[in-house]
Each structure stands twice: as structure tokens, then as C-alpha cells.
OpenMM code with the backbone's topology and positions (N, CA, C; nanometers):
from openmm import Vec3, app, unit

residues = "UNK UNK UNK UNK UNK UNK UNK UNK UNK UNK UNK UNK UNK UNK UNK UNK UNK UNK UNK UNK UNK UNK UNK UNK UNK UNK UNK UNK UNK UNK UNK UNK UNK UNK UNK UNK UNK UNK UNK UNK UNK UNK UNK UNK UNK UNK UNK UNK UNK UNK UNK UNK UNK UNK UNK UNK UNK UNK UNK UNK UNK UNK UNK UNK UNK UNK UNK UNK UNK UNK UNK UNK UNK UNK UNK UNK UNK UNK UNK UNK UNK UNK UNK UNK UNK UNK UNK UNK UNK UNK UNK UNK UNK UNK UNK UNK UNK UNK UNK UNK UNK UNK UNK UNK UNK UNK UNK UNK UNK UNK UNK UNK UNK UNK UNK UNK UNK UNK UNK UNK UNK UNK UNK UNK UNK UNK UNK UNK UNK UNK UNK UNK UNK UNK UNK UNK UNK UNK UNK UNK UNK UNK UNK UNK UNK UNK UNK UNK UNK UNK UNK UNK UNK UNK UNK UNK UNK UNK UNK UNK UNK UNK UNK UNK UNK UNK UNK UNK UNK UNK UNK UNK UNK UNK".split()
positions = [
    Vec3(-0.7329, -0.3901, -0.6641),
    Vec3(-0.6961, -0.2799, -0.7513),
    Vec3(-0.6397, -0.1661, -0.6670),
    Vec3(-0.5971, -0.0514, -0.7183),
    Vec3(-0.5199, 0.0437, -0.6533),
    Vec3(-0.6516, 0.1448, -0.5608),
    Vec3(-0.7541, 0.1350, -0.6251),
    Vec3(-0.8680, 0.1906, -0.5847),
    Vec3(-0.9083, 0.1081, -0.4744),
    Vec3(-0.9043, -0.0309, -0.4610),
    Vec3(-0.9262, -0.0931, -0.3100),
    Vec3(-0.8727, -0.0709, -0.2291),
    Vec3(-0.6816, -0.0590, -0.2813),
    Vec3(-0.6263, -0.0098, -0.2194),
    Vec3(-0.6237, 0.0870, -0.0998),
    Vec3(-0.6963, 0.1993, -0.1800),
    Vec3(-0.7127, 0.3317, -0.1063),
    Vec3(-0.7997, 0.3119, -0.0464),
    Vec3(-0.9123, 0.2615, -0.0852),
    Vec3(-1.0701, 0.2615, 0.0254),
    Vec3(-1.0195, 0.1661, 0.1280),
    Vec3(-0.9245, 0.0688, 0.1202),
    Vec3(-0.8957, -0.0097, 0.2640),
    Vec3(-0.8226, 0.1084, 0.3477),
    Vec3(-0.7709, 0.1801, 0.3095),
    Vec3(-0.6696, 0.3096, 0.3788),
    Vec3(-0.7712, 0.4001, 0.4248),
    Vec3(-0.8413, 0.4323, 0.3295),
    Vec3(-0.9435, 0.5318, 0.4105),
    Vec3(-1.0319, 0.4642, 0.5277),
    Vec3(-1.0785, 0.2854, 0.4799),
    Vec3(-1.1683, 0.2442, 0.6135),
    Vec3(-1.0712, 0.1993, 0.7153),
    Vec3(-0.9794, 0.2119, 0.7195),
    Vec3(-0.8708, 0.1372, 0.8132),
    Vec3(-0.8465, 0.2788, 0.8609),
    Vec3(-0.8152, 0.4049, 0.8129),
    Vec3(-0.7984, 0.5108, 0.8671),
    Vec3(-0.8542, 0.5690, 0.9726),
    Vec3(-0.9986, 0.5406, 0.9237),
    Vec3(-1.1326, 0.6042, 1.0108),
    Vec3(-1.1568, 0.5072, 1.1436),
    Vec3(-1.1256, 0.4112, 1.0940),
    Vec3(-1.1693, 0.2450, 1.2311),
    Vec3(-0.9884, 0.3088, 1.3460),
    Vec3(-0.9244, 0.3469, 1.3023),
    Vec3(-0.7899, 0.3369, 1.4098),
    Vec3(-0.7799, 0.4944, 1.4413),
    Vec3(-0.8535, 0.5327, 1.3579),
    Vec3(-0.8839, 0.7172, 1.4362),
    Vec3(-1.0061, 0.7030, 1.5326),
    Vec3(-1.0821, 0.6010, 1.5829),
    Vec3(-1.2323, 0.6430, 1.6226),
    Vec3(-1.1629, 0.5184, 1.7537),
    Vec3(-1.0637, 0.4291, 1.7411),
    Vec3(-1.0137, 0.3415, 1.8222),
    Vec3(-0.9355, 0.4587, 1.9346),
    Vec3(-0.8346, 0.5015, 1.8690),
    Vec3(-0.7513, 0.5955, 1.9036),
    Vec3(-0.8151, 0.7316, 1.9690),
    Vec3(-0.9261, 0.7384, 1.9688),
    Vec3(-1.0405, 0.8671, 2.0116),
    Vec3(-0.9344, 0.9971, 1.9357),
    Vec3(-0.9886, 1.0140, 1.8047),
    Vec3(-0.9309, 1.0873, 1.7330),
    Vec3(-0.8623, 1.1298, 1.7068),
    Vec3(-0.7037, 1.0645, 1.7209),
    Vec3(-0.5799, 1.0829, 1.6701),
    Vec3(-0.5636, 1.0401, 1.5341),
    Vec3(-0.5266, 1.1282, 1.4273),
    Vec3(-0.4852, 1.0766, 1.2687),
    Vec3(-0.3919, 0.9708, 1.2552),
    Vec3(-0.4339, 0.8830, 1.2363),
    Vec3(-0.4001, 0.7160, 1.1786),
    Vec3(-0.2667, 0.7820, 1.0378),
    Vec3(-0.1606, 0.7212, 1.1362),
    Vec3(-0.0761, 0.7434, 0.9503),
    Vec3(-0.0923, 0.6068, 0.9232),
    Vec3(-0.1136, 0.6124, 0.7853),
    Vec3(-0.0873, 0.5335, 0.6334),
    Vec3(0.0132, 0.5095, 0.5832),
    Vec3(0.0638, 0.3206, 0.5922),
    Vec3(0.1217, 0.2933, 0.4833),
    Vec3(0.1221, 0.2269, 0.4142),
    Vec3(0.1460, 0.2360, 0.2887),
    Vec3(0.2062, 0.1481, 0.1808),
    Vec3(0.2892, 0.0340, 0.1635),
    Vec3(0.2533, -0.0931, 0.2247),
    Vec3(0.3224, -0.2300, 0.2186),
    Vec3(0.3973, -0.2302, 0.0343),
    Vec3(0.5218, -0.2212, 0.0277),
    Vec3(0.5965, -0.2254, -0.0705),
    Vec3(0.7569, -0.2247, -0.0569),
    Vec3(0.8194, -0.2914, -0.1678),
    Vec3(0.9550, -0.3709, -0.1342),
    Vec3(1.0384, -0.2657, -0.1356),
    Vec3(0.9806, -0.1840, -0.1261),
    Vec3(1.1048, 0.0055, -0.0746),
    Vec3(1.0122, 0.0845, -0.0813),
    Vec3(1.1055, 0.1779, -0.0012),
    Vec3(1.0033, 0.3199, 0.0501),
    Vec3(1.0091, 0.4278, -0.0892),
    Vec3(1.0934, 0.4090, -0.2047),
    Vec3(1.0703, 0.4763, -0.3361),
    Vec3(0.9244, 0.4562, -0.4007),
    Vec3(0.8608, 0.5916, -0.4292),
    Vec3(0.7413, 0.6060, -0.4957),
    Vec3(0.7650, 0.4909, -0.6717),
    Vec3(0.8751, 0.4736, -0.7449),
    Vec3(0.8923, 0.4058, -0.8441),
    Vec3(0.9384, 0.2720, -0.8035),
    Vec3(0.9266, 0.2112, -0.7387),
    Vec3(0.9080, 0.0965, -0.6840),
    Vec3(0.7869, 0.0060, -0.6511),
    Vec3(0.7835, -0.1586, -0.6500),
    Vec3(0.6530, -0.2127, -0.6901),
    Vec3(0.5617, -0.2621, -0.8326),
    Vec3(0.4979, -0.3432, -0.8287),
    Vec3(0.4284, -0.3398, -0.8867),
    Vec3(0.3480, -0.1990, -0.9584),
    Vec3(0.2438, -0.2419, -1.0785),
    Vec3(0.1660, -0.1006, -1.1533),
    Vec3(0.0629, -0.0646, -1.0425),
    Vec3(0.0229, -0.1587, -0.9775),
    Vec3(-0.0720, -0.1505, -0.8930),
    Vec3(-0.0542, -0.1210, -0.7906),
    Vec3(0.0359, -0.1094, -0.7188),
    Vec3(0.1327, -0.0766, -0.6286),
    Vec3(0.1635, 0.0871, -0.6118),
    Vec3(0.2112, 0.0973, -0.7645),
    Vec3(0.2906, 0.2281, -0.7867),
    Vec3(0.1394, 0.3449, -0.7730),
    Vec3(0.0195, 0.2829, -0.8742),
    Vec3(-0.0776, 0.3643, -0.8969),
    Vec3(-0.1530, 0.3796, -0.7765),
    Vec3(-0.1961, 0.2821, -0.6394),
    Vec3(-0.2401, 0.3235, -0.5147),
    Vec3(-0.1168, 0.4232, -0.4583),
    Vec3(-0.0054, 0.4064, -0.4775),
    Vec3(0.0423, 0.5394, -0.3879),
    Vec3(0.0816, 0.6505, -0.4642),
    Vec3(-0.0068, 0.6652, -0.5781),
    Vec3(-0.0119, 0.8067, -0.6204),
    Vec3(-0.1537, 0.8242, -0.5851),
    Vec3(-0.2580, 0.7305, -0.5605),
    Vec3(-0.3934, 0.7713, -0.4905),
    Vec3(-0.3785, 0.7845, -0.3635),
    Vec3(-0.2989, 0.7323, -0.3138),
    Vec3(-0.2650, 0.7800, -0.1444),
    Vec3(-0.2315, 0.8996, -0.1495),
    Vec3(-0.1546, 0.9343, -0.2168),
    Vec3(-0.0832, 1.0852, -0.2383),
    Vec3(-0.1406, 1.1665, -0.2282),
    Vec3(-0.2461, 1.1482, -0.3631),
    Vec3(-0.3579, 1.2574, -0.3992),
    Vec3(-0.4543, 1.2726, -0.2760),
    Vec3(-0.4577, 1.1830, -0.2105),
    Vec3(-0.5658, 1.1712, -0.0650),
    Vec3(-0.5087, 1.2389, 0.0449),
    Vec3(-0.3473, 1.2318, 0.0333),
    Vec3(-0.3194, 1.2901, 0.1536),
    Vec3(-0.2760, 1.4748, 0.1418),
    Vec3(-0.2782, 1.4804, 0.0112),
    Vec3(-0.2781, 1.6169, -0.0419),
    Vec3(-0.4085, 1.6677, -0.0624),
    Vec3(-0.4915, 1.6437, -0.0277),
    Vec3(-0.6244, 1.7140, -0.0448),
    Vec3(-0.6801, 1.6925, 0.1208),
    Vec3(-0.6219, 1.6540, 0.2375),
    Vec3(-0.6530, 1.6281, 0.3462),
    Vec3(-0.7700, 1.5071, 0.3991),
    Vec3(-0.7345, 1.4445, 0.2991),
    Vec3(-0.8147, 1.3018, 0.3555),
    Vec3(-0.7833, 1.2039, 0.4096),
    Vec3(-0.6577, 1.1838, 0.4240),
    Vec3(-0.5629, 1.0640, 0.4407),
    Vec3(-0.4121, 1.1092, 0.5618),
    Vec3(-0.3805, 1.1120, 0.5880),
    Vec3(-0.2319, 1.1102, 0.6717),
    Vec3(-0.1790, 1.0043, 0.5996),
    Vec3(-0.1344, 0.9994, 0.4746),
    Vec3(-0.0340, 0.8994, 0.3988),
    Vec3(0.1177, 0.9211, 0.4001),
    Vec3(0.1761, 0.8593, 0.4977),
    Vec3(0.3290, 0.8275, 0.5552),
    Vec3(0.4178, 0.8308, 0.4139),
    Vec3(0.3810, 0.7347, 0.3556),
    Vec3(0.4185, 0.6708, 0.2104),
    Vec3(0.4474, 0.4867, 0.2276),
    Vec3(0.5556, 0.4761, 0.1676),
    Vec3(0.5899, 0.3236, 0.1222),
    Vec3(0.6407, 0.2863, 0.2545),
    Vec3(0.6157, 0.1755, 0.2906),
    Vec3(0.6617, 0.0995, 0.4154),
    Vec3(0.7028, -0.0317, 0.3487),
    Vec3(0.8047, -0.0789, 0.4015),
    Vec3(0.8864, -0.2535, 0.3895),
    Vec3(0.8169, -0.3300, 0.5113),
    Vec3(0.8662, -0.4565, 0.4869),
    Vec3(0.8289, -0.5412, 0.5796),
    Vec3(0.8451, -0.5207, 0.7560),
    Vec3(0.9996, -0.4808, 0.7562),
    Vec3(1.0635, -0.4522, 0.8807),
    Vec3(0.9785, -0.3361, 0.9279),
    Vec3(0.8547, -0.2782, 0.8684),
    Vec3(0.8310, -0.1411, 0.9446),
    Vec3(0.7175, -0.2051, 1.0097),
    Vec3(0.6592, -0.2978, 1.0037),
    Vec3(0.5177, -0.3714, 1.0396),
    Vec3(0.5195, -0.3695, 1.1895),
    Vec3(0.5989, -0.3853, 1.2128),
    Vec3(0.5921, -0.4077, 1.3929),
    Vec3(0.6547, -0.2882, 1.4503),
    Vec3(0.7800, -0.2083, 1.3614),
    Vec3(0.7985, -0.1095, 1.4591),
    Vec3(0.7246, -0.0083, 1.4833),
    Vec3(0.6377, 0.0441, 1.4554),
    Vec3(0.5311, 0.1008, 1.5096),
    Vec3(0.5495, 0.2693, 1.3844),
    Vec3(0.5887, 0.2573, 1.2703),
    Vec3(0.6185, 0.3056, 1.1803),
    Vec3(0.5186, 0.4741, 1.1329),
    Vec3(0.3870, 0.3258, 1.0765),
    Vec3(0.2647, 0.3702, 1.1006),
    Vec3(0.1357, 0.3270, 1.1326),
    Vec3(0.0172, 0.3765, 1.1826),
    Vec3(-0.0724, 0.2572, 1.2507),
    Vec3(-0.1565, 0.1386, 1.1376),
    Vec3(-0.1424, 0.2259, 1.0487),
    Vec3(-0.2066, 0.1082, 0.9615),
    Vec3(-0.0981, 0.1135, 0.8456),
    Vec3(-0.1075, -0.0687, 0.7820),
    Vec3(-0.0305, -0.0681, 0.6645),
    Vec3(-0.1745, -0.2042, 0.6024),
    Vec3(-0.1248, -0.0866, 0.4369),
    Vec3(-0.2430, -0.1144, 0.3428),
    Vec3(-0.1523, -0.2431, 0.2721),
    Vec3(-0.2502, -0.3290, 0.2312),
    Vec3(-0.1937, -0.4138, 0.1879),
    Vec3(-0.2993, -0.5353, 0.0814),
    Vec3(-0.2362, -0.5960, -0.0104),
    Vec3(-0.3844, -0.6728, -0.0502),
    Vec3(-0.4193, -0.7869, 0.0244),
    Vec3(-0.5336, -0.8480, 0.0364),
    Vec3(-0.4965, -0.9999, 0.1210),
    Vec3(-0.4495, -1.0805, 0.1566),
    Vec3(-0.4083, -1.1139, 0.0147),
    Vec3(-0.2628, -1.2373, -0.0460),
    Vec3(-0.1360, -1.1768, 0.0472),
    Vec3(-0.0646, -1.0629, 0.0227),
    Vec3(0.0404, -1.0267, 0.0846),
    Vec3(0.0156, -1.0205, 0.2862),
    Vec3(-0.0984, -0.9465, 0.2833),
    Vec3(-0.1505, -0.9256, 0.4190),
    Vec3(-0.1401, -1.0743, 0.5228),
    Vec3(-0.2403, -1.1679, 0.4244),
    Vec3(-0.2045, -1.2863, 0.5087),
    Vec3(-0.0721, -1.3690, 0.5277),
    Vec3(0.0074, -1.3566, 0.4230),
    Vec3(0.1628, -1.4293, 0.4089),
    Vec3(0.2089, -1.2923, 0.5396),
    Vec3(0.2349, -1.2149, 0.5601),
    Vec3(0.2775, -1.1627, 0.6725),
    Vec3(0.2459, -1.1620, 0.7888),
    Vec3(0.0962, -1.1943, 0.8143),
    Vec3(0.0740, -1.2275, 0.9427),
    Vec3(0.1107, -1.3566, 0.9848),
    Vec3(0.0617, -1.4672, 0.8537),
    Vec3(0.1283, -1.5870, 0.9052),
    Vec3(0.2742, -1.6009, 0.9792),
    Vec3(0.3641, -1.5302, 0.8752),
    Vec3(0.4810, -1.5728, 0.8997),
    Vec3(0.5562, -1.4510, 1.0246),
    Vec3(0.4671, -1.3649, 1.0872),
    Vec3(0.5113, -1.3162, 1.2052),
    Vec3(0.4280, -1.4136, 1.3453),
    Vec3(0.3378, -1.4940, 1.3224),
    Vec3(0.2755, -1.6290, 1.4159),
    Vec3(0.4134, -1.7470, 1.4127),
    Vec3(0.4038, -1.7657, 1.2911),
    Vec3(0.5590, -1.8789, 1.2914),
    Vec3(0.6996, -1.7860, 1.3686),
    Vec3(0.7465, -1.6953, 1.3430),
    Vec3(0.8650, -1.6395, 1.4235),
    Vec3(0.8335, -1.6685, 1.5589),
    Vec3(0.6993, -1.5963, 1.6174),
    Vec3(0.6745, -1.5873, 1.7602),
    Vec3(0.6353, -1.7047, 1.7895),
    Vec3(0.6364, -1.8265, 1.7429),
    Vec3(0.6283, -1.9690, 1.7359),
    Vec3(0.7674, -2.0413, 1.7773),
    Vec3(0.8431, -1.9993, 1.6749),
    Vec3(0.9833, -1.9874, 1.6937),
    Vec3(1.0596, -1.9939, 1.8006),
    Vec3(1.0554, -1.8278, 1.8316),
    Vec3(1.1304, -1.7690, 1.9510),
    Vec3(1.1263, -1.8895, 2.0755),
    Vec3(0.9396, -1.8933, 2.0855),
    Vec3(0.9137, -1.9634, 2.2179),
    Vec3(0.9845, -2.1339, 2.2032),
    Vec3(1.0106, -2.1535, 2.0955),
    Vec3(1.0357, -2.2937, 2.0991),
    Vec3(1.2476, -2.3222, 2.1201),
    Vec3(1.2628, -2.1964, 2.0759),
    Vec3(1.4022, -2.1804, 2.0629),
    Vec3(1.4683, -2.1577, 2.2253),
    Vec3(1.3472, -2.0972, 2.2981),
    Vec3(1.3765, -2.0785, 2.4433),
    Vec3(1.3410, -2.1753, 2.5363),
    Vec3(1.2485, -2.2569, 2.5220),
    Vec3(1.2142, -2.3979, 2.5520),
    Vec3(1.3354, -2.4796, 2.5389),
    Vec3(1.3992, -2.5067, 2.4353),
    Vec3(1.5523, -2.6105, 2.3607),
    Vec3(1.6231, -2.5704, 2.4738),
    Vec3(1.6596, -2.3976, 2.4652),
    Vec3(1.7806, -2.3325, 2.5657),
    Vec3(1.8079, -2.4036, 2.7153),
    Vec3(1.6870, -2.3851, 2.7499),
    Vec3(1.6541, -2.4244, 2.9183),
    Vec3(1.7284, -2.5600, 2.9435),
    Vec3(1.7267, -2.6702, 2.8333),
    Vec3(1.7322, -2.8226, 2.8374),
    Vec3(1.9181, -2.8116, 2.8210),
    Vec3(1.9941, -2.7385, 2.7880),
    Vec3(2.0940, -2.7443, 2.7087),
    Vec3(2.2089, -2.7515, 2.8247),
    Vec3(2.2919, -2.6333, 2.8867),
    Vec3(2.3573, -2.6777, 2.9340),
    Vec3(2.3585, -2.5839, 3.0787),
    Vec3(2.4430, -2.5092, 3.2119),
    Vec3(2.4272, -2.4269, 3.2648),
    Vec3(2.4163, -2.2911, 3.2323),
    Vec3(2.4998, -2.2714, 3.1669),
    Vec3(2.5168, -2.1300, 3.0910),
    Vec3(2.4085, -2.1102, 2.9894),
    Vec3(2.3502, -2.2202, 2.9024),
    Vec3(2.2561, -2.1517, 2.8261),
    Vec3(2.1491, -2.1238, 2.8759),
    Vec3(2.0938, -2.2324, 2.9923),
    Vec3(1.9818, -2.2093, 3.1103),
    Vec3(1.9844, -2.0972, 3.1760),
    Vec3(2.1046, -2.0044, 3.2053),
    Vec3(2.1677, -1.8904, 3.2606),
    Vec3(2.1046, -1.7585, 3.1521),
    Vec3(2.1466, -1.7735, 3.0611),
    Vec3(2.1116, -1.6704, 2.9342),
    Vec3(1.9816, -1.6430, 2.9328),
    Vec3(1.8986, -1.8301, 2.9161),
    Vec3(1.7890, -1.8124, 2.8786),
    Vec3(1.7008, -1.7594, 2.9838),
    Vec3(1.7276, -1.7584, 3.0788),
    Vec3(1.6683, -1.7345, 3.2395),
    Vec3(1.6628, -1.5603, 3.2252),
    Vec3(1.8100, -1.5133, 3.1758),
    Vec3(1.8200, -1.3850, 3.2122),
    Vec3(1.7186, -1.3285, 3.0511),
    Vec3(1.6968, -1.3822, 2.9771),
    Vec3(1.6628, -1.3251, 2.8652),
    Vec3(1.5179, -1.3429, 2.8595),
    Vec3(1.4534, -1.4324, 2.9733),
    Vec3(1.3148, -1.4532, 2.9525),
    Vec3(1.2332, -1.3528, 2.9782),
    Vec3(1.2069, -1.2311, 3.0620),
    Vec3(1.1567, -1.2048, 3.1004),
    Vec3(1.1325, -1.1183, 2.9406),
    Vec3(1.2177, -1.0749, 2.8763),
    Vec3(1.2363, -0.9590, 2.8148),
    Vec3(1.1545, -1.0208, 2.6486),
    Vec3(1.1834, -1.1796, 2.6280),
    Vec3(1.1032, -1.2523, 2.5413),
    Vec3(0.9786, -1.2884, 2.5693),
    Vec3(0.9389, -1.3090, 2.6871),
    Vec3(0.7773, -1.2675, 2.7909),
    Vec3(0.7086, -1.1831, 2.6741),
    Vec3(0.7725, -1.0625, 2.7297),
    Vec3(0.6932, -0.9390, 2.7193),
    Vec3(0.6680, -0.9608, 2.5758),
    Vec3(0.7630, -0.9745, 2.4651),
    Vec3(0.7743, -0.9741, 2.3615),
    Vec3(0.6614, -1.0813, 2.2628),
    Vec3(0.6311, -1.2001, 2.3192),
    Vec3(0.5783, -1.3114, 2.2878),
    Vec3(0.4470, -1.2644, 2.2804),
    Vec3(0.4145, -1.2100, 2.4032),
    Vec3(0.2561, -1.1302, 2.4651),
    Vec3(0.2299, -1.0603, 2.3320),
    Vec3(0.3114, -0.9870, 2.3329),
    Vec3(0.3073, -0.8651, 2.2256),
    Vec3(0.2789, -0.8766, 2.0779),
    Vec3(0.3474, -0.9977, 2.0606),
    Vec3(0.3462, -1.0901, 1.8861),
    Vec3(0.1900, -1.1889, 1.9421),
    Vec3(0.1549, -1.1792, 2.0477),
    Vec3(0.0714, -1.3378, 2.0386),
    Vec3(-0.1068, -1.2580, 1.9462),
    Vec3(-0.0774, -1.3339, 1.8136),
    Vec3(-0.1768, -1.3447, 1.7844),
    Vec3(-0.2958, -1.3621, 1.8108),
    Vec3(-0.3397, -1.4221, 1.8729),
    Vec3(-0.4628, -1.4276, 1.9839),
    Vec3(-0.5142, -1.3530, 2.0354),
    Vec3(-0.4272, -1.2244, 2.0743),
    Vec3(-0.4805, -1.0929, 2.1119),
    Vec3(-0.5546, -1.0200, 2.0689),
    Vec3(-0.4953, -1.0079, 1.9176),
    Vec3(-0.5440, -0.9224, 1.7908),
    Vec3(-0.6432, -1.0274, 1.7065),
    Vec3(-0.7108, -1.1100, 1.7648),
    Vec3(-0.8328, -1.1904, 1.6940),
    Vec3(-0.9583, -1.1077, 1.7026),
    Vec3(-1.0503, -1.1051, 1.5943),
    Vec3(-1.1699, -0.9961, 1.5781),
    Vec3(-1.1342, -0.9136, 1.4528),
    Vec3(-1.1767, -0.9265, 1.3319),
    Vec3(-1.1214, -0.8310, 1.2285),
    Vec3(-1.2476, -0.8093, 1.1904),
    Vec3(-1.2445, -0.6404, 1.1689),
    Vec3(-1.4236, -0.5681, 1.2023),
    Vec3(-1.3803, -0.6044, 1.0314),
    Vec3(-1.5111, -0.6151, 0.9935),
    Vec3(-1.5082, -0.6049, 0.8133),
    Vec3(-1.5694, -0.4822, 0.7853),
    Vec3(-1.5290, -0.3891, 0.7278),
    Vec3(-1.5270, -0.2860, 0.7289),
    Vec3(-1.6128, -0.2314, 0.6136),
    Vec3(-1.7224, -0.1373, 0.5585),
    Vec3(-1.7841, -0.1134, 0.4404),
    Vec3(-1.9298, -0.1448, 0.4227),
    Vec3(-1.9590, -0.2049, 0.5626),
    Vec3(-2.0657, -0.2721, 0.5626),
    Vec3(-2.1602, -0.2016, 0.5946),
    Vec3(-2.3250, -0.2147, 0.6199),
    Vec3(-2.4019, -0.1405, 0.6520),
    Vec3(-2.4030, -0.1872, 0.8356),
    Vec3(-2.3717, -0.2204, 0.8973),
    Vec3(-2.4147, -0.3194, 1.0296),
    Vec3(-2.2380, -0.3649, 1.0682),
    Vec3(-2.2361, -0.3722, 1.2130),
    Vec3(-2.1105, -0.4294, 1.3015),
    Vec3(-2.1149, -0.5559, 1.2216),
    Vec3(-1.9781, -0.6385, 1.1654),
    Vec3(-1.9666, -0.7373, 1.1232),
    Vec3(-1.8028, -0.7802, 1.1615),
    Vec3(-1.7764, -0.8493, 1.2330),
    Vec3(-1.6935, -0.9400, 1.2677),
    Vec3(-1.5968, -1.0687, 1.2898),
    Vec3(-1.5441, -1.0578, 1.2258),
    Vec3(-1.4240, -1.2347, 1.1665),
    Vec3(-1.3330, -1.2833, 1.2722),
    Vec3(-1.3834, -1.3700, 1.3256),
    Vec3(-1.2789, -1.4587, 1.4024),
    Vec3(-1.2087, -1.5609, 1.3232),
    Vec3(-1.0712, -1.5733, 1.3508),
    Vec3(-1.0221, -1.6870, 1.3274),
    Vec3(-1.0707, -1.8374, 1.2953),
    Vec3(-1.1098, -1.9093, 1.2219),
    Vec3(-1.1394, -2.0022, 1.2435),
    Vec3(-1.0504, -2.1085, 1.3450),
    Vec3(-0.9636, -2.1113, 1.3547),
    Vec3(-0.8436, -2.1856, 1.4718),
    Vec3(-0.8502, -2.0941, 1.6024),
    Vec3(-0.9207, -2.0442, 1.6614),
    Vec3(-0.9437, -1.9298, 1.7431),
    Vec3(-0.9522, -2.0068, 1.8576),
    Vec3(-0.8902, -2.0136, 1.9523),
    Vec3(-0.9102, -2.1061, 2.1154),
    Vec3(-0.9871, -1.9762, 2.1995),
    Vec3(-1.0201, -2.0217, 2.2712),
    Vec3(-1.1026, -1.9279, 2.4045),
    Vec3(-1.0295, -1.7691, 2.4012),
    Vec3(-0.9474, -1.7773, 2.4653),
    Vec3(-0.8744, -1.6505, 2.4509),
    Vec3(-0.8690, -1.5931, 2.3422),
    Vec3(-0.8203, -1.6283, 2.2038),
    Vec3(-0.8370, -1.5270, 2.1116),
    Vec3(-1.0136, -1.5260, 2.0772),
    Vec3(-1.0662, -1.6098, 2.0825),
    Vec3(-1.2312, -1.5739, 2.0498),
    Vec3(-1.2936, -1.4826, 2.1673),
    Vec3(-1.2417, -1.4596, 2.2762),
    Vec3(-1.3282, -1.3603, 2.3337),
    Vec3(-1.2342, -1.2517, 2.3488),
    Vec3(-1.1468, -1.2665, 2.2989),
    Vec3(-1.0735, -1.1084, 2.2094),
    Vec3(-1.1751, -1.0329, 2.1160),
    Vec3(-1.2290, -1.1495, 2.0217),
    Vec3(-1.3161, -1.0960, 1.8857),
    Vec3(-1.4207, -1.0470, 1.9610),
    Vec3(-1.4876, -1.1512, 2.0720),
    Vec3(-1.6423, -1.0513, 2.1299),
    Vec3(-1.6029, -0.9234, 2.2237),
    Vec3(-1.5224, -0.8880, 2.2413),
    Vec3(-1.4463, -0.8018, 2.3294),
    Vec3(-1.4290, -0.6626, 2.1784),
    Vec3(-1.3997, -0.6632, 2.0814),
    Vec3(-1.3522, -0.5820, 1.9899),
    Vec3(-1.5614, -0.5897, 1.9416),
    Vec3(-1.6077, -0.6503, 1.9310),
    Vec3(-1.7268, -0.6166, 1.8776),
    Vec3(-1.8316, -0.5969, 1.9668),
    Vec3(-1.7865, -0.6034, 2.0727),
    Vec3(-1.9081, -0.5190, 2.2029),
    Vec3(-1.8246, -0.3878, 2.2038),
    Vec3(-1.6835, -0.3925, 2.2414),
    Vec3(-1.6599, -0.2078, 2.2211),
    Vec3(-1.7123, -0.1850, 2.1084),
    Vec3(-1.7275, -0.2031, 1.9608),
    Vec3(-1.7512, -0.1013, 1.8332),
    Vec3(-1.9086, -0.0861, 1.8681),
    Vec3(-1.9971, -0.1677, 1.9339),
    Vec3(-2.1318, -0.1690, 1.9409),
    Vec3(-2.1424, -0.0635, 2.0310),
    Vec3(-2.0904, -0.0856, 2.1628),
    Vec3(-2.0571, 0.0197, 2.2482),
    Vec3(-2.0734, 0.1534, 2.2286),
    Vec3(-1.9518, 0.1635, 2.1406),
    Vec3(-1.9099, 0.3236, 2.0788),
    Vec3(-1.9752, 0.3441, 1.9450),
    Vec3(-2.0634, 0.2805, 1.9027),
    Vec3(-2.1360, 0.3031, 1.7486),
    Vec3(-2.0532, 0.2956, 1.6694),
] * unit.nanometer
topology = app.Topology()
chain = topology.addChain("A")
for resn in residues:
    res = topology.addResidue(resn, chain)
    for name in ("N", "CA", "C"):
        topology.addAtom(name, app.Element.getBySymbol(name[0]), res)
């Protein structure tokens, strides 16, 4: 509902302000344009509760964010319902799935593309690191009375001691 909406914004707010050692977390609004009349009813009615939150000083609400804003660093959190939340993470794991497999092909191909791909690796490196899911494994569940913590079920070594790594810092820092 539009009301989950907002309470995921407010607990996502407070978890990336207390990460951030108290810098205000902007808020956004996962929706198919940055127009307030755009979206779904449910859609439309959380970002007039974002609104109202960020006009009464509870919230740093950015507004409506698109897909393309997810990675550029837009704002730190984007609200979203599950259903949508997970179809986007999936399908930014498949791209960075992608890339690496598209640069793998390159290498095999001919001098010049081995040339490209050589000069272009370092810069898809960094980039791969950056998308690799595994990193960001550990999702605090938020609302709870007690530290509670979700790993991946497909989670290999590395991303699972990502998750105990994110739930000894929150224990850490209370």
C-alpha cells in the first residue's frame, strides 16, 4: 500500500542515515517518470505521503525516480514494492552477467577485438566489482524488535560473509 510505501522510506531512511554516520538519505520514488501524475493510484498516493513527510521534515523526499536513476547515484534509497524491487535487481545481476560474458566472446574473436577488449577491461573490472551482487548480500529486515538479517539463498562464500559482515557492524553500532 502507499502507507508501506512510506514506512519502507522512513526505515530505509533511518538504516542509510545511521550507515552514512548522519548524513540525510534522499528518497526516491521508483516510477515510470519523474511527474507527480504519473503511475499507478498507489504510486501516485505514496508520493503525496512522501511529500507530506518531506514537508513536515521527516523525510528528504527527492521525488519520482525511473529506472536509469538506480545506479546513478540519484538518490540513496529508492522505495519500491517487492515485486518491482526484485525484477530490478534481478535484471541488473543478468546485465553484469552479460557484460562479463560479452568480454570473455571479445578476447576469442579476432586481433583488434582482443585489442579493444584488453584496452576496455580494466574500466569493465571496476565496473563488474561495482554491479557484483555479492557484495551487497545481507538485507537487514527492518521494523523488527531485534538485528534480523536475509541472505541470499544462492549466496556462495563471498556474498554470505558480506551478510555476517553487515550484521556484526549493525550489532556493533546498535
Amino acid at each position: 500500500s502507499a502507507e508501506h510505501l512510506l514506512q519502507f522510506a522512513v526505515m530505509g531512511s533511518a538504516l542509510a542515515s545511521a550507515l552514512q554516520e548522519g548524513s540525510e538519505a534522499r528518497v526516491g520514488l521508483l516510477n515510470i517518470g519523474e511527474e507527480a501524475i504519473k503511475g499507478s493510484e498507489v504510486i501516485k498516493k505514496a508520493g503525496e505521503l512522501l511529500r507530506s513527510a518531506a514537508n513536515s521534515g521527516d523525510l528528504n523526499f527527492y521525488g519520482n525516480v525511473e529506472g536509469n536513476d538506480i545506479f546513478k547515484g540519484t538518490v540513496d534509497i529508492v522505495v519500491c514494492d517487492g515485486f518491482v524491487g526484485n525484477v530490478a535487481l534481478k535484471a541488473s545481476e543478468g546485465v553484469a552477467a552479460f557484460v562479463v560474458g560479452g568480454l570473455k566472446e571479445e578476447f576469442k574473436r579476432n586481433v583488434f577485438t582482443k585489442f579493444a577488449a584488453l584496452v576496455a577491461y580494466p574500466v569493465l573490472k571496476a565496473l563488474m566489482k561495482r554491479m557484483d551482487h555479492r557484495r551487497y548480500n545481507g538485507a537487514a529486515l527492518l521494523g523488527l524488535r531485534g538485528l534480523v538479517f536475509k541472505s541470499h539463498g544462492s549466496a556462495d562464500a563471498l556474498a554470505f560473509e558480506q551478510a555476517l559482515n553487515r550484521a556484526y557492524d549493525a550489532a556493533r553500532n546498535n
